[in-house]
C-alpha positions in Angstrom: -47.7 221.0 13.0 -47.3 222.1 9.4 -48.7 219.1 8.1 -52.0 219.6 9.4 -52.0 223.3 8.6 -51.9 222.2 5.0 -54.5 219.7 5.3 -57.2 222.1 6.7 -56.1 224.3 4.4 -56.8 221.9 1.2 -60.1 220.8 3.1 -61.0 224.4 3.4 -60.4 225.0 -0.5 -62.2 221.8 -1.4 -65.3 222.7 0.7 -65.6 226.0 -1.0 -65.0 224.8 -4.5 -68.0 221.9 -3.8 -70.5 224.5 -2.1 -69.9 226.8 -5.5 -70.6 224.0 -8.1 -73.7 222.2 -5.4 -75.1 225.8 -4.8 -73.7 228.6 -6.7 -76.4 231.2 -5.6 -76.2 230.5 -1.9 -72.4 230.2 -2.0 -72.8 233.7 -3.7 -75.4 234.8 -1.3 -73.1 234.0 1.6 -70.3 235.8 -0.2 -72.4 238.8 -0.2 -72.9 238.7 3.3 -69.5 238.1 4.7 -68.2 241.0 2.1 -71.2 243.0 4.0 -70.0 242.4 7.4 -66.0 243.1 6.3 -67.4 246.6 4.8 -68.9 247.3 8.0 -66.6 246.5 10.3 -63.6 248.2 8.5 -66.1 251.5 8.1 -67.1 250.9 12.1 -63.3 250.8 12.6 -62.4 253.9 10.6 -65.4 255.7 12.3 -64.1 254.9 15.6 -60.2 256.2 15.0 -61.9 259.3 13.3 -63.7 260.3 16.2 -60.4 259.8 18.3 -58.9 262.1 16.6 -61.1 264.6 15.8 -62.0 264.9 19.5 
């Protein structure tokens, strides 16, 4: 099972390397979003353990 691990993982790295060089401002564009979304979540998260607590 390792094996295949590894080779997603490579295909994974060499996908993201050729959408940066084909299309550097969507690849950026898409970064931007997914950072978005992580922000968000971990804030949602945070909000949700606050009011827990607080309440």
């Amino acid at each position: 099972m390792p094996p295949i691990k590894k080779i997603v993982m490579w295909l994974v790295v060499i996908f993201l390397v050729y959408a940066i060089l084909t299309a550097p401002n969507e690849a950026a564009d898409m970064f931007s979003a997914a950072w978005d979304f992580t922000v968000r979540a971990v804030s949602n998260i945070a909000e949700f353990f606050d009011s827990l607590i607080n309440e």
